[in-house]
C-alpha positions as CSV (number, residue, x, y, z in Angstrom):
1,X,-7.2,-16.4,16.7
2,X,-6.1,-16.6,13.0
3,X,-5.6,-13.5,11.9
4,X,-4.4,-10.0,13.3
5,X,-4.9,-6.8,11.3
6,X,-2.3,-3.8,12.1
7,X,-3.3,-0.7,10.3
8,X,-1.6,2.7,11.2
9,X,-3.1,5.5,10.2
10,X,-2.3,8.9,9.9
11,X,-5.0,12.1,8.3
12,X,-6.6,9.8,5.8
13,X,-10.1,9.0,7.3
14,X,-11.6,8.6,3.8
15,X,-9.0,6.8,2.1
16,X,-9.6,4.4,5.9
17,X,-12.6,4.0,5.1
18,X,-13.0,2.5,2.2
19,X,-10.0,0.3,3.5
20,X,-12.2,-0.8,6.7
21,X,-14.9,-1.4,4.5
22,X,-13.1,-4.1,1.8
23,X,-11.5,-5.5,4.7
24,X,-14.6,-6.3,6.5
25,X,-15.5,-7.6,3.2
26,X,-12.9,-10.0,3.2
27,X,-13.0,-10.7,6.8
28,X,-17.1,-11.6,6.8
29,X,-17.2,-13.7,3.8
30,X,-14.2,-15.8,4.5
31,X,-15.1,-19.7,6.1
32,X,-11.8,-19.6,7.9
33,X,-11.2,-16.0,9.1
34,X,-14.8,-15.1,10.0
35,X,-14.9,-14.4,13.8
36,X,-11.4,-15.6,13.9
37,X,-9.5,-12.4,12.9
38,X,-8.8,-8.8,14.9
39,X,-8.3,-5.4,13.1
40,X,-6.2,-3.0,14.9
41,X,-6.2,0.6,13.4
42,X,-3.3,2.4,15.2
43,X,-4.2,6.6,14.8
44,X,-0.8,8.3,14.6
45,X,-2.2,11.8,16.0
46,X,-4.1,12.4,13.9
47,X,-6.0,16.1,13.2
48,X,-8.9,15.0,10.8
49,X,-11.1,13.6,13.2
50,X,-10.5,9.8,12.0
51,X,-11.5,8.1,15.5
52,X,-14.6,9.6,15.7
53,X,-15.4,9.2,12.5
54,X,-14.8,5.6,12.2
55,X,-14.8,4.2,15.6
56,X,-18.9,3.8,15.5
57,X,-18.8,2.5,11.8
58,X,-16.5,-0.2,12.5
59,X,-17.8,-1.2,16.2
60,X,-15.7,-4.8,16.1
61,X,-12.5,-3.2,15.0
62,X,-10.5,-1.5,17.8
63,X,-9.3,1.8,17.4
64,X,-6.1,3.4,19.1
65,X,-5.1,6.7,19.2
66,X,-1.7,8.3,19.7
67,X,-1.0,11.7,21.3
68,X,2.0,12.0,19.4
69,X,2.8,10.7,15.6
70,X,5.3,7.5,16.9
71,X,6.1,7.0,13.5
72,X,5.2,3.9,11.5
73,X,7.7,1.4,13.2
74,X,6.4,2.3,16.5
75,X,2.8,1.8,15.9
76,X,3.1,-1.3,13.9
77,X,4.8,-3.0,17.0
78,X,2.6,-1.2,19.5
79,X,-0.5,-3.1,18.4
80,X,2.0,-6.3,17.4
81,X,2.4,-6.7,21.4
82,X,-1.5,-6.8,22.1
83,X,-2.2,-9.2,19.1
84,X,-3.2,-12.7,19.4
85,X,-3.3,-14.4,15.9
86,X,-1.5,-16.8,14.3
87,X,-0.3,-14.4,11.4
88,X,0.0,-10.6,11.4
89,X,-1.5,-8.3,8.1
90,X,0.6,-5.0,7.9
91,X,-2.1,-3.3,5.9
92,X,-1.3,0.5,4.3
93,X,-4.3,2.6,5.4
94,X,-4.5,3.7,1.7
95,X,-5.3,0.4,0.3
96,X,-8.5,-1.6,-0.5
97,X,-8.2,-5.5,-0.1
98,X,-10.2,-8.0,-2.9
99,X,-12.6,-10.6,-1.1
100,X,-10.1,-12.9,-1.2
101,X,-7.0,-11.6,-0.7
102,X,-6.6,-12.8,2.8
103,X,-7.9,-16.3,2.1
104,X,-5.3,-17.1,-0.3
105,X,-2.3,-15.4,2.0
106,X,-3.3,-17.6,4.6
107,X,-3.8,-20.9,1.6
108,X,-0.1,-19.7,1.1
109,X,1.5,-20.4,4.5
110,X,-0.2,-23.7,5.2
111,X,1.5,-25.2,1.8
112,X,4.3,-23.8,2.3
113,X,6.4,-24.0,5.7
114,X,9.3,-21.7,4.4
115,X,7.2,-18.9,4.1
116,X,8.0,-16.6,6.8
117,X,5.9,-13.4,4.9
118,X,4.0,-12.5,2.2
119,X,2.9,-10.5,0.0
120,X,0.5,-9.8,-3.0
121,X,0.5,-8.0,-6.4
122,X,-0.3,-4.0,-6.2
123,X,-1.8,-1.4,-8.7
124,X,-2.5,1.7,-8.3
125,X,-5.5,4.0,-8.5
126,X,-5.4,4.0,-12.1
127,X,-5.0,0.1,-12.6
128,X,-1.3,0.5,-13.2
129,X,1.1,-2.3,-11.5
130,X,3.3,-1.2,-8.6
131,X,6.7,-2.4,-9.2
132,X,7.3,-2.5,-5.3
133,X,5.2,-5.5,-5.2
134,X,8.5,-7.2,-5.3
135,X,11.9,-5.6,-5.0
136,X,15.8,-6.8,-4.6
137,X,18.0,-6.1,-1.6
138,X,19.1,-2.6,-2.1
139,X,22.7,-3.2,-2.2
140,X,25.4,-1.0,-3.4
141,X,25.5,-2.7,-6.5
142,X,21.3,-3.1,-6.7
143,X,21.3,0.9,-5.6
144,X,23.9,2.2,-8.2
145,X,22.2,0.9,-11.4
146,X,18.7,2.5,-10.0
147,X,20.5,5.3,-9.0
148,X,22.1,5.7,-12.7
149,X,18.9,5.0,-14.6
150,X,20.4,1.2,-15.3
151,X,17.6,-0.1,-14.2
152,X,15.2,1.8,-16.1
153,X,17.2,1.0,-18.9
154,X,17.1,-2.6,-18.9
155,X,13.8,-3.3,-16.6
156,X,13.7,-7.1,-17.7
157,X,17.4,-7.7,-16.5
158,X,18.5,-9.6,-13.9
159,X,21.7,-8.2,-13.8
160,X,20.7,-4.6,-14.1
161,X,16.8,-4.8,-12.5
162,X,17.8,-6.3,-9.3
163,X,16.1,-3.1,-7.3
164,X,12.4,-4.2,-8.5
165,X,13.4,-7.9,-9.6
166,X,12.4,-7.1,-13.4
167,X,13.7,-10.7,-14.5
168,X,10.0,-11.9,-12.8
169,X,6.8,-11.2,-14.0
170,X,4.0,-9.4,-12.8
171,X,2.0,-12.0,-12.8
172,X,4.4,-15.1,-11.5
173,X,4.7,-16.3,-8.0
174,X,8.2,-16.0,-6.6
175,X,10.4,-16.3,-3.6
176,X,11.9,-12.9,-3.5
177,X,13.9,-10.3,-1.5
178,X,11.8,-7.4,-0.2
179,X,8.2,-7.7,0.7
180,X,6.0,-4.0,0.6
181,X,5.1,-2.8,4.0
182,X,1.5,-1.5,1.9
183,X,0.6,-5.5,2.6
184,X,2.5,-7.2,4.5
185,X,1.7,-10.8,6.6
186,X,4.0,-12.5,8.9
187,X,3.7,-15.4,10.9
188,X,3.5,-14.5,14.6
189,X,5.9,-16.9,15.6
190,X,9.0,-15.2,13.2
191,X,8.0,-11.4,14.3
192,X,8.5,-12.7,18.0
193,X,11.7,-14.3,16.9
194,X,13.7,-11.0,15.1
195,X,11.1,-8.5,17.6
196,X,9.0,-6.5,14.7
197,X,10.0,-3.6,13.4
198,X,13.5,-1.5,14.2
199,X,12.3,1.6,15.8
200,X,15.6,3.4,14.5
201,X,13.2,3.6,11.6
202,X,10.7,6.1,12.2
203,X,9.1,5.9,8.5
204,X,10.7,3.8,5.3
205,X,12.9,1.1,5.0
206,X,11.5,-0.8,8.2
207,X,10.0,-3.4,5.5
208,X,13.4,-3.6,3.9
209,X,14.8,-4.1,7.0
210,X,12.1,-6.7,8.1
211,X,12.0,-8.3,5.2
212,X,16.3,-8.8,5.7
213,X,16.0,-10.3,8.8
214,X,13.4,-12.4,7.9
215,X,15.6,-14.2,5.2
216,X,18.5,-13.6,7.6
217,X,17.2,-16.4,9.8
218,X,16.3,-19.0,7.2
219,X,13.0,-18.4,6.0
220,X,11.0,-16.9,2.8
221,X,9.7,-13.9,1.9
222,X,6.8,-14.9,-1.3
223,X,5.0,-12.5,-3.6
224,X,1.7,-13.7,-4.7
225,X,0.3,-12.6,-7.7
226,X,-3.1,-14.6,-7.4
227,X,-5.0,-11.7,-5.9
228,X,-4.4,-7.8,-6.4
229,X,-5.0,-5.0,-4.0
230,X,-5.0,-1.2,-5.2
231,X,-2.9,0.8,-3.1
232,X,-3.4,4.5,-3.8
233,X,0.4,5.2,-2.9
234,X,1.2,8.5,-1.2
235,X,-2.0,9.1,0.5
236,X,-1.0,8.3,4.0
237,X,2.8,9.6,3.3
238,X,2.8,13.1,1.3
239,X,5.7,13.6,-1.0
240,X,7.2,16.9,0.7
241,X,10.7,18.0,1.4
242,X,10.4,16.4,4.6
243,X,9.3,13.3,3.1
244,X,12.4,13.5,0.9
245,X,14.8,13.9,3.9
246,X,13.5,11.5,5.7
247,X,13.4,8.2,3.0
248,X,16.7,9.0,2.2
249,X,18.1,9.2,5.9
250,X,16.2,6.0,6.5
251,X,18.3,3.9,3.3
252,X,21.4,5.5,4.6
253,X,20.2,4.0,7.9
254,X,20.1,0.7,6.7
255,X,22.8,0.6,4.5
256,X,25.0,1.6,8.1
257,X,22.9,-1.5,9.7
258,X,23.5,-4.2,7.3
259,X,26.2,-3.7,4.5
260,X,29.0,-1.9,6.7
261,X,30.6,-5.7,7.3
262,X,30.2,-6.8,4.2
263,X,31.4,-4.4,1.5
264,X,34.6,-1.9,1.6
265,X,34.4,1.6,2.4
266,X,35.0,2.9,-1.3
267,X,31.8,0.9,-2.3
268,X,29.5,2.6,0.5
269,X,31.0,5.9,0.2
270,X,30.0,5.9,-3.3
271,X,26.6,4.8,-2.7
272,X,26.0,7.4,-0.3
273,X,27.4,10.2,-2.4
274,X,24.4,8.0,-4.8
275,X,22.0,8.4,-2.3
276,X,22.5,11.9,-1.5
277,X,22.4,12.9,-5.8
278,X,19.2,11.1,-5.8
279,X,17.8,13.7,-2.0
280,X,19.2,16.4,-4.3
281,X,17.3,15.1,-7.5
282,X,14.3,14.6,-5.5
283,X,14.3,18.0,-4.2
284,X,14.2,19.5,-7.6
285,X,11.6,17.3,-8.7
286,X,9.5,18.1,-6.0
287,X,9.8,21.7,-6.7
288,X,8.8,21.0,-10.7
289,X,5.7,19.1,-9.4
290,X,4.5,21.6,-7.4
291,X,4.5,24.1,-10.6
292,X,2.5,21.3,-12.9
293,X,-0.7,21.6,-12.6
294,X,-3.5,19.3,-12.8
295,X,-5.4,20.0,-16.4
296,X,-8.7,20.6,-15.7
297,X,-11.4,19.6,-17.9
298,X,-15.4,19.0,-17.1
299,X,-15.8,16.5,-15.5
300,X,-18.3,13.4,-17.1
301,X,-18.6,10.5,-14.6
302,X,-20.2,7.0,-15.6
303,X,-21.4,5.2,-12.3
304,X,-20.8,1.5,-12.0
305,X,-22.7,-0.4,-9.7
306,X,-26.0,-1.5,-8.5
307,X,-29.3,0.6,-9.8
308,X,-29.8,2.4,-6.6
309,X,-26.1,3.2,-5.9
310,X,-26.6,4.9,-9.5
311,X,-29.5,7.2,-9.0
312,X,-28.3,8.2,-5.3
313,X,-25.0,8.9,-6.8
314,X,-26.3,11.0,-9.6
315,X,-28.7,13.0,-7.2
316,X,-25.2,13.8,-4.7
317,X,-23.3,15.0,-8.0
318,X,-25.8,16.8,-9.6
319,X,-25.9,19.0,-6.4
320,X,-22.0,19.3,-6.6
321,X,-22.8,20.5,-10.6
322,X,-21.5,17.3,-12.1
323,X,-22.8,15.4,-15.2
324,X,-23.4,11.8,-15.0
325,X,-23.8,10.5,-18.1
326,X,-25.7,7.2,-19.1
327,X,-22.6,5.5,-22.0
328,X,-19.8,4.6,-20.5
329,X,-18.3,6.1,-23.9
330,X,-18.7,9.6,-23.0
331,X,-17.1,9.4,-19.5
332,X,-13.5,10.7,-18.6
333,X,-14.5,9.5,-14.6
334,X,-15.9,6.1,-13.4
335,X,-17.2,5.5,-10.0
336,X,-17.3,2.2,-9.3
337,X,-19.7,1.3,-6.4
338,X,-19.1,-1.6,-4.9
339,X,-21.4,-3.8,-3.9
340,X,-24.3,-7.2,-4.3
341,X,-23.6,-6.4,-8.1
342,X,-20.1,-5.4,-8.1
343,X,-17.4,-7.0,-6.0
344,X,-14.2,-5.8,-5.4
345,X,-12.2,-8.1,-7.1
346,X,-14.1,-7.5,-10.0
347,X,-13.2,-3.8,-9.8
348,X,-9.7,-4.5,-9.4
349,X,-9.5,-6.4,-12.3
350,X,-11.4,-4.4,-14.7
351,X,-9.1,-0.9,-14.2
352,X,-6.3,-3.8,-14.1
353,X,-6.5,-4.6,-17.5
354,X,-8.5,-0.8,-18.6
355,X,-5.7,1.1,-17.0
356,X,-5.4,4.7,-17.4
357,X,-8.2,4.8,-20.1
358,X,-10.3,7.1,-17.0
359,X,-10.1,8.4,-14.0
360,X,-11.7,6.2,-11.1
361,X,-13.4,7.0,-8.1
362,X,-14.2,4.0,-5.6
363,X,-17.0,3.5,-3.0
364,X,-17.7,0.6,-0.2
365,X,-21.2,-0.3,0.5
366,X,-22.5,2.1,3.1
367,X,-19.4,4.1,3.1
368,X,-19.4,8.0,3.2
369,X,-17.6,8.8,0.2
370,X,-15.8,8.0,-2.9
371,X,-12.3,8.2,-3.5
372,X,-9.3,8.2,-6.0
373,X,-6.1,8.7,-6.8
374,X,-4.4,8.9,-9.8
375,X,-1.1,9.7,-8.9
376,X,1.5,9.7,-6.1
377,X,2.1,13.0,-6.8
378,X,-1.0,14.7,-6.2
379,X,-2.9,14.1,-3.6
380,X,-6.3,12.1,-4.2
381,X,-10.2,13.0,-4.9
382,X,-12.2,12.6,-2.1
383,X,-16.3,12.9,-3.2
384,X,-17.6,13.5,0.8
385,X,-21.5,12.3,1.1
C-alpha cells in the first residue's frame, strides 16, 4: 500500500461529500495510487446522519464512527494505527483535492529524501489564497508581531511576517516551518518515529506541534505550490465562543510544551498576556459577526459544466425559485459542475485567478448537492438534490 487517507469528520456530510468525490477522482485516475491507496473517514459523533449517508456511496472507503467526539488528535491517530501505506494524507473534511494533487505529493518524496511532510497551496471558496498554506514557528517573537498587527503591517517581511512566512511567495516551493493539518502527508515511517499526533491537543495546534517535531528530528516539512486544493475553512470547526477558548488554550498548550526551556519567563509571560488580548479580541469580534448580516440580493446563478449537468441543474433551481441565466455576465452565482467537461483542477484554477468576482457553488459528478463557502465566518450554502 502506497497511500493512506485519514479524514475525520465531524456534521459536514455535504461538504464530505464532495471531498469523497474529488478524492476518488484523484485516487482512480492516478497510474501509481489506483488500487494502491486506503481512505479512512473517521466520524467524530456525528448527529447529521453522515455514515449512512455516505457509507453506500463510497463502498471502497471505510467508514468509522465514534460514540463520542475524540477530538481531532485522537481520531487522526485512531485510524493512523490501522493504516498500511507508505505515506499518510491528513485531509480536512471541508476540502476538495485537484486530479493531481496526490500524484505530485507523492513525485515530491521520491526526489526528495529530506522530506518528512508536505503540503500544498490553499484557497478558499472564493479563489482567495490561504496564508496558512505555510506558516513560521509561532514563537514569542513570531506571535508578538501577529499579535500587534506587525505582521499585517509588513506582510512581505521576513523579519516582521515570520507567523505566515510572507518573505515567500504564493506560488514558490519552499522548505518551511508549519505544514496545515487541512492537507497534510507524512511518511509512515516518521509518524511511527515521534507517535502521531499529541492527544493533549484535543483540536488546534496538533499540526504545529507535528509539524515541530518533525523538524525536531532532522527532517523537512515542504509546501508545494504545483497543485491547489480549496479548503472551505471553518466548515468542519464553527467559529463560536467555544471555538475561541479552545484555539487559544491549545497555543498556550504548546507554547508550555516547547518554548518553556528555551526562552525566559518575562518573554512567555508577555506572550500569554498576548495570547489572552487576542481570546479577549476574538470574543468581541465574534459577537460583531453575529450582528452583520449577510446582504441579500436575488440570486442569478450561471451553471458551468457539461450540457446535461446544466438543464438538470436549472430544472432543481427553478423548483427552489431561482433564475439561471444563460451569460455568464448577468450572474452574481456560478455552479461549477464538475465533470467529463470540467475537471477539478480546472475549477480551481479559474476562481484562482477570478477570485471574488462571484459567488461559487461546487458539485462532484453524481454527488447530491452543491456547496459553497465564501467565508469563515458564515457558515456555507449547501443546494441539497
Amino acid at each position: 500500500m502506497i497511500l493512506s487517507v485519514v479524514i475525520v469528520s465531524y456534521n459536514v456530510k455535504f461538504f464530505l461529500e464532495q471531498c469523497l468525490s474529488s478524492l476518488k477522482k484523484a485516487i482512480d485516475g492516478s497510474a501509481v495510487l489506483n488500487s494502491n491507496t486506503e481512505v479512512f473517514v473517521i466520524d467524530n459523533a456525528s448527529t447529521d446522519g453522515t455514515i449512512d449517508f455516505l457509507k453506500p456511496l463510497f463502498p471502497d472507503f471505510r467508514f468509522i464512527q465514534n460514540k463520542i467526539n475524540t477530538g481531532f488528535a485522537k481520531a487522526n491517530n485512531q485510524a493512523v494505527s490501522l493504516s498500511k501505506g507508505d505515506f499518510v494524507l491528513f485531509l480536512n473534511p471541508d476540502t476538495i483535492v485537484a486530479e493531481d494533487s496526490l500524484d505530485i505529493c507523492i513525485s515530491f518524496f521520491k526526489t526528495m529524501p529530506d522530506a518528512g511532510a508536505v503540503g500544498l497551496k490553499m484557497i478558499d471558496g472564493a479563489g482567495n489564497y490561504l496564508e496558512e498554506s505555510k506558516r513560521g514557528f509561532p514563537t514569542p517573537a513570531v506571535s508578538f508581531y501577529k499579535m500587534t498587527g506587525l505582521t499585517r503591517l509588513f506582510p512581505r517581511s521576513k523579519f516582521f511576517s515570520g507567523y505566515y512566512l510572507g518573505h515567500i511567495h504564493q506560488d514558490s516551493p519552499h522548505s518551511i516551518d508549519v505544514l496545515p493539518g487541512a492537507f497534510m502527508m507524512i511518511r509512515k515511517t516518521i509518524i511511527d518515529m515521534i507517535g502521531g499526533f499529541d492527544e493533549q491537543f484535543f483540536m488546534y495546534a496538533e499540526d504545529i506541534d507535528l509539524s515541530f517535531r518533525i523538524k525536531q528530528i532532522g527532517y523537512q516539512n515542504y509546501y508545494l505550490p504545483q497543485s491547489s486544493i480549496i479548503h472551505f475553512k471553518g466548515e468542519s470547526t464553527r467559529r463560536d465562543i467555544k471555538y475561541v477558548k479552545v484555539f487559544y488554550n491549545a497555543m498556550e498548550l504548546f507554547i508550555k510544551k516547547h518554548f518553556t526551556d528555551n526562552y525566559s519567563p518575562i518573554h512567555l509571560y508577555i506572550l500569554k498576556l498576548g495570547i489572552r488580548f487576542r481570546q479577549v479580541l476574538a470574543r468581541f469580534q465574534l459577537r460583531f459577526e453575529k450582528s452583520a448580516k449577510k446582504p441579500a440580493s436575488p440570486i442569478r446563478i450561471f451553471v458551468k459544466g457539461a450540457e446535461n449537468e446544466k438543464q438538470s441543474w436549472k430544472i432543481r433551481l427553478d423548483k427552489k425559485k431561482i433564475f439561471v441565466v444563460k451569460n455568464q455576465m448577468e450572474a452574481n452565482e456560478i455552479l461549477f459542475c464538475e465533470g467529463p467537461d470540467l475537471s477539478w483542477k480546472s475549477i480551481i484554477t479559474e476562481i484562482t485567478n477570478n477570485k471574488n468576482s462571484h459567488v461559487y457553488k461546487f458539485h462532484g459528478t453524481g454527488t447530491h448537492s452543491a456547496v459553497g463557502s465564501d467565508s469563515s465566518r458564515r457558515q456555507g450554502d449547501i443546494f441539497e438534490i
